[in-house]
VOGU-3710 file (C-alpha; in Angstrom, 3 decimals, decimal comma):
1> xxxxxxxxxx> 51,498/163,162/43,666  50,499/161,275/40,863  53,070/160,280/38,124  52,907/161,332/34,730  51,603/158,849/32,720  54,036/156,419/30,088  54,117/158,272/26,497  53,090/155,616/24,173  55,657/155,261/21,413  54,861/156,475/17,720
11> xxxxxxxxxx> 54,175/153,920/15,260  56,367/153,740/12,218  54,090/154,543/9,334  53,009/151,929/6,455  55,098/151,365/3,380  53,729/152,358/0,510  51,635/148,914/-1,202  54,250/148,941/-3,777  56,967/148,482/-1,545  55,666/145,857/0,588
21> xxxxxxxxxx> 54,841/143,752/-2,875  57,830/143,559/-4,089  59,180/142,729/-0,401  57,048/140,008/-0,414  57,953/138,707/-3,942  61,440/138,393/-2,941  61,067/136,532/-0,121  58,685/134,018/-2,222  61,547/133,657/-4,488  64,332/133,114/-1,859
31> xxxxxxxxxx> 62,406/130,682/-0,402  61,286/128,649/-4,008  65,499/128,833/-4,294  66,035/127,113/-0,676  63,773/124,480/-1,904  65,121/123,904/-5,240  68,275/123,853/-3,546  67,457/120,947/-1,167  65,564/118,600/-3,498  68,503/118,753/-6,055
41> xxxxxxxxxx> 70,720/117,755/-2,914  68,392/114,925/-1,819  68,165/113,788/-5,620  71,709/113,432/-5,972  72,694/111,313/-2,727  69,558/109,208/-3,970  70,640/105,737/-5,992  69,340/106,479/-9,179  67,064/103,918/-10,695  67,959/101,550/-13,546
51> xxxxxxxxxx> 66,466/102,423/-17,213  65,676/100,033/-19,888  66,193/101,139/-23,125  63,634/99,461/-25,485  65,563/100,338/-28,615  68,215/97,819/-29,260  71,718/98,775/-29,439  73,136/98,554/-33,248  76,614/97,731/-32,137  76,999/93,036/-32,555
61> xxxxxxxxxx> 73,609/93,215/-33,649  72,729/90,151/-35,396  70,751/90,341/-38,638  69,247/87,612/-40,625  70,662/88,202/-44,037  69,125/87,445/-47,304  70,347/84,104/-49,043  73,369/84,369/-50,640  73,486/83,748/-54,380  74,593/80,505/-55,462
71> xxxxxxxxxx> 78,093/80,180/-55,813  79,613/79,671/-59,160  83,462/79,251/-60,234  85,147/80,248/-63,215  84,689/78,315/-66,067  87,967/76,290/-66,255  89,709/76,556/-69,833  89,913/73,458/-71,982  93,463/71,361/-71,860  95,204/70,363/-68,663
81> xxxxxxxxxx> 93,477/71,173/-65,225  95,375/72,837/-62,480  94,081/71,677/-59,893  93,690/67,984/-59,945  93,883/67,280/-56,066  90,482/69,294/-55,881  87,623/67,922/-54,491  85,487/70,015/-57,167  88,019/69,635/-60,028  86,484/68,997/-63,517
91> xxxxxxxxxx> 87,615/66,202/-65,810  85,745/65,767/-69,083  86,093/65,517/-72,892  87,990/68,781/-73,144  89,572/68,785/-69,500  92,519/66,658/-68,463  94,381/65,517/-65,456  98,327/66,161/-65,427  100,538/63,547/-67,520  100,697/60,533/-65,383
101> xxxxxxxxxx> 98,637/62,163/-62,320  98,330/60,409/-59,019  96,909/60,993/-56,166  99,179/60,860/-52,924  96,274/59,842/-50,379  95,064/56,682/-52,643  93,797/53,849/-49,378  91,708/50,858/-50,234  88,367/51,613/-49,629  86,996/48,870/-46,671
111> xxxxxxxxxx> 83,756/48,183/-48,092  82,699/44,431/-50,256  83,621/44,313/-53,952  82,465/42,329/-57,214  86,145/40,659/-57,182  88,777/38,721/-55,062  92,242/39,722/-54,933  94,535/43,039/-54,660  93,655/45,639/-57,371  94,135/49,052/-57,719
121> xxxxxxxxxx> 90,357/49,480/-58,540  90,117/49,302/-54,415  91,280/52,306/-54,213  89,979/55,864/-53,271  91,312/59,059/-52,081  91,205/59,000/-48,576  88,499/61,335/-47,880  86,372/60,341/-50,211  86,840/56,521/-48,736  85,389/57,257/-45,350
131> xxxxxxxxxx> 82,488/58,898/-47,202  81,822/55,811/-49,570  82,424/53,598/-45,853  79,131/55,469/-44,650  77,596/55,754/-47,502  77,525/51,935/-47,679  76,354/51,744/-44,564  73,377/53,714/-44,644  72,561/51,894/-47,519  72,555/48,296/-45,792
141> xxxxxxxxxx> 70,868/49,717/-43,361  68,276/50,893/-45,561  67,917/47,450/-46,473  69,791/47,903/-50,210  73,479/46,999/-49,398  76,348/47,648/-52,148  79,037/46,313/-53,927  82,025/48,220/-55,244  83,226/47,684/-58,495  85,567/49,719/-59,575
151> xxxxxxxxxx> 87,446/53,075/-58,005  90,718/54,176/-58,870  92,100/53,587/-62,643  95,636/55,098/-63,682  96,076/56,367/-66,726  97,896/53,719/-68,550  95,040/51,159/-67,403  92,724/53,451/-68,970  94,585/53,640/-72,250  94,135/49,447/-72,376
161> xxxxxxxxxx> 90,847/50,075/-71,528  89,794/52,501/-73,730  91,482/50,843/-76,869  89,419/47,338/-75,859  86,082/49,214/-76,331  87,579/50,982/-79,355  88,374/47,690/-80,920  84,802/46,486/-80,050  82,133/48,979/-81,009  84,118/51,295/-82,602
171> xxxxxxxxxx> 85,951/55,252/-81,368  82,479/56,986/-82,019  80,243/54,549/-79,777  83,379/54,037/-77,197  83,434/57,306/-76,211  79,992/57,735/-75,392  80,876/55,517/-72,585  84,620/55,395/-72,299  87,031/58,577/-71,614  90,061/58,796/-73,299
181> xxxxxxxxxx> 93,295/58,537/-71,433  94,050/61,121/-68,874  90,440/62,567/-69,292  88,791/59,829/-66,657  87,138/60,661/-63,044  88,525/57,227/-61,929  91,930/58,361/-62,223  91,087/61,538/-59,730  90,752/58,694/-57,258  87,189/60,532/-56,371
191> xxxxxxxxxx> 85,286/58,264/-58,393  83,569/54,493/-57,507  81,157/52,143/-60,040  79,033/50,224/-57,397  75,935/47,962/-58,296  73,928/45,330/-55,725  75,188/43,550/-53,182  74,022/40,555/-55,219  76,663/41,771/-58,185  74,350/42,129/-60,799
201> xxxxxxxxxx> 74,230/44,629/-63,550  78,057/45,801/-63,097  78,599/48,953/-64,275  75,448/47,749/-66,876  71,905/49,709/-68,298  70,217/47,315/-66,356  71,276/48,846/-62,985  69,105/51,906/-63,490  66,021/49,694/-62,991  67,407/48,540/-59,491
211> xxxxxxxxxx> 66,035/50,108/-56,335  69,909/50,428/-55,703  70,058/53,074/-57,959  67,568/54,746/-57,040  68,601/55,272/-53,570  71,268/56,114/-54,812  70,159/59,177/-57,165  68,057/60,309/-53,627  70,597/60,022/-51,106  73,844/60,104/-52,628
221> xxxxxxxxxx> 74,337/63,699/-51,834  74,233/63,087/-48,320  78,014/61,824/-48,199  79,195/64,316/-50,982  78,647/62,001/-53,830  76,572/62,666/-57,311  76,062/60,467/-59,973  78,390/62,203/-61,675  76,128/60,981/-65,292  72,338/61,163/-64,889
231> xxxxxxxxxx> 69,706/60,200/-67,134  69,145/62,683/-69,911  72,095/64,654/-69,397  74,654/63,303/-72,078  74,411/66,472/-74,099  76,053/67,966/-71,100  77,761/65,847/-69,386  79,625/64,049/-72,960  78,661/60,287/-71,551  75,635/58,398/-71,457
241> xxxxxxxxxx> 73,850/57,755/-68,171  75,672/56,053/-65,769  73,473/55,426/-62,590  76,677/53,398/-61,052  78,926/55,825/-61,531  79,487/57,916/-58,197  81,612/60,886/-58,134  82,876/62,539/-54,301  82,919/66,466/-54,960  82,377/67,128/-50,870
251> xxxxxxxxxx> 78,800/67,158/-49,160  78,347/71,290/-49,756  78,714/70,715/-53,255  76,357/67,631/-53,545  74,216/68,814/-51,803  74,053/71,931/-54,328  73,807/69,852/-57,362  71,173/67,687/-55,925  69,055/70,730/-54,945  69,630/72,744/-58,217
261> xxxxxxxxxx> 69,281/68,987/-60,293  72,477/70,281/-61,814  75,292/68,228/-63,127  78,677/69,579/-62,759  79,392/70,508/-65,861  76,425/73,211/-65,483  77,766/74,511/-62,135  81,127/75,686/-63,972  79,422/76,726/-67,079  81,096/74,279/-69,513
271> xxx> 77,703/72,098/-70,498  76,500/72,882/-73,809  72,455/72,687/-74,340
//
């Protein structure tokens, strides 16, 4: 007898098209999620790379600065200075140095001099000693080597001296050349006369036509040292050019002056045009 045959089994029926779209959009965006999901993993185990900012950190940045204005003191007030150790102090016609001032630091100065003999005209401060030592080096070596004639003067020395020029050409021509007592560089102990090595023209007009001097007047500077009196300058300075006449005032400072072709006196505002 032959068996029945199988009953094939019904098919389920379609879902709607609506249905199976949005089906299939889930799935899309379960599976975009798995993926986002494992790159962010792989990313984070990765080393990450090294970045190089090209804008400069502000934080110790250095800056080049504009120049800064030239320095200038107060004007000191006429009478007795208060500060005669300074390298920079002012002594002139209306500008003193303390009642008997010395300096503590006075050493003879080991360079050659006009004269033979112990004198207190040897004498410098010691700083401004080493400086005239290399200063008359540099000069020998450029072939124009220096005598010393006369550094350190106390005040009681430059009373005598004073009165001898008095007594020769008179108070108003003397003190063109000559401070009064207590009113001279030499007794800061900052202050050497110094002519040729062959010891002419001595603290004398004729020096300015040396070569001497005129190394001098170029190079001075260099080891903190002006001529402290330059030519055309005696309506500021109160004393008629002395190309001899060196003055220490530290290398900053000279080398100021010699750049602005300033005396001191116009630096602290006392020279009258």
């Amino acid at each position: 007898m032959a068996s029945p045959p199988t009953p094939t089994p019904p098919v389920p029926p379609l879902a709607p098209p609506e249905k199976r779209l949005m089906a299939g959009a889930g799935l899309l965006i379960v599976l975009v999620l798995l993926v986002a999901v494992v790159l962010n993993t792989g990313a984070s185990d990765a080393p990450q790379a090294q970045t190089t900012s090209t804008t400069a950190p502000t934080v110790g940045r250095s800056r080049k600065s504009a120049a800064p204005p030239p320095r200038r003191p107060a004007t000191p007030p006429p009478g007795t200075v208060t500060n005669p150790s300074d390298f920079d102090v002012l002594v002139d016609r209306q500008r003193s140095l303390p009642e008997g001032y010395q300096p503590a630091d006075l050493v003879e100065v080991p360079v050659a001099f006009t004269f033979n003999g112990d004198s207190p005209k040897r004498l410098l401060r010691r700083t401004a000693a080493d400086a005239l030592t290399a200063l008359f080096a540099a000069a020998e070596d450029a072939g124009l080597p220096l005598r010393a004639v006369s550094g350190f003067r106390s005040e009681s020395s430059q009373r005598d001296l004073h009165d001898a020029y008095v007594a020769e050409d008179g108070e108003a021509e003397a003190d063109r050349y000559s401070a009064s007592p207590g009113h001279s560089e030499h007794q800061t102990g900052l202050a050497m006369d110094v002519t040729g090595f062959d010891g002419a023209c001595p603290a004398e007009a004729c020096f300015a036509s040396r070569p001497e001097a005129a190394w001098l007047a170029d190079h001075a500077h260099e080891f903190g040292f002006v001529v402290r009196y330059p030519a055309g300058a005696e309506t500021l300075t109160g004393y008629s050019y002395e190309p001899w006449h060196l003055r220490y005032v530290g290398v900053d400072l000279a080398g100021e002056l010699h750049r602005d072709g300033m005396t001191l006196d116009e630096w602290y505002g006392t020279a009258q045009r």
